[in-house]
N, C-alpha and C positions, 0 to 999 in steps of 0.2 A: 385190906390190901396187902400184898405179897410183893415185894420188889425185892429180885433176884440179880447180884452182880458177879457174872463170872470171869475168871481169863486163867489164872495156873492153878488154881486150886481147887476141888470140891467136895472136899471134906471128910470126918472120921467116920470109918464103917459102925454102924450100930448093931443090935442083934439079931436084926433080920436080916444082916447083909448089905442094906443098903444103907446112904449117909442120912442125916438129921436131912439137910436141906430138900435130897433127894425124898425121903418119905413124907415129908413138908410139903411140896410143890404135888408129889399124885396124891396125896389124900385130898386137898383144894381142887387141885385138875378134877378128879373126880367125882369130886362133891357139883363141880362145875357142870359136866358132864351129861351126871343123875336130874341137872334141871332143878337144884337146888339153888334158891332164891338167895340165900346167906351166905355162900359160897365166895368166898374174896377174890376181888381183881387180882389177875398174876400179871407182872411186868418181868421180863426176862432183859438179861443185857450182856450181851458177850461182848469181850476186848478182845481185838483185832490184831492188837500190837504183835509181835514175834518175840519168843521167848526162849530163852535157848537152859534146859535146866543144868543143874549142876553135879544132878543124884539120880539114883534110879527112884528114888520114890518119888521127887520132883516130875520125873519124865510119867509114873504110874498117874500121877494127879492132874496133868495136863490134858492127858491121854481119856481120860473118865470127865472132864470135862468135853471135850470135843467129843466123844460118842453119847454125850446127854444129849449136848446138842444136835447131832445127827438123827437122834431116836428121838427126840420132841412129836406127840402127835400131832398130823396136820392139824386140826382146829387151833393148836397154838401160836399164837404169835412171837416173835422174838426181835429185839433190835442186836445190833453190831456197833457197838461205839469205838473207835482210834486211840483215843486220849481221855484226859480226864475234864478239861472243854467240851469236849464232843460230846461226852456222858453227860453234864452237867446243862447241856442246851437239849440234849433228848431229852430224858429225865424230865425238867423244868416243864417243858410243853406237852409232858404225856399226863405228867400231875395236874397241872393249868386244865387240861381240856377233862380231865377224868373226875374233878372235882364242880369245874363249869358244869357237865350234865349230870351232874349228883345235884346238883343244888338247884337243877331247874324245876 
């Protein structure tokens, strides 16, 4: 399983250009995809809050967050959590049900 938590940050570019997390979630997407059976669950969670940065690399990381999530392909799914309550009552009930029909 993959659980992915975003809001101002998404990470260092690696040497193909894109980030650790980013080549992380399409190689799984992918593998997901292909109809591969081993392929791990991805949970996505973006925070809602408003952020206001204080740098321009701040602002560059914000920005590349919000256009991942933009560019998500449709088959994926994603939540939006407020707070860290909000997260932690999503979260809890996606893991509960995700393990309930694993274990059926």
């Amino acid at each position: 399983m993959l659980l992915y938590i975003f809001w101002k940050r998404f990470g260092t570019p690696t040497e193909d250009g894109t980030t650790g997390t980013e080549h992380e979630f399409l190689t799984a997407f992918n593998a997901w995809k292909a109809g591969d059976k081993t392929s791990p669950q991805i949970m996505l969670y973006f925070k809602q809050q408003p952020f206001m940065p204080q740098s321009i690399p701040e602002t560059e990381q914000f920005l590349k967050v919000q256009q991942f999530q933009k560019n998500l392909p449709k088959e994926c799914f994603y939540w939006q959590y407020q707070d860290a309550g909000d997260f932690e009552r999503q979260a809890r009930q996606h893991l509960t049900d995700f393990f309930r029909d694993r274990l059926k």
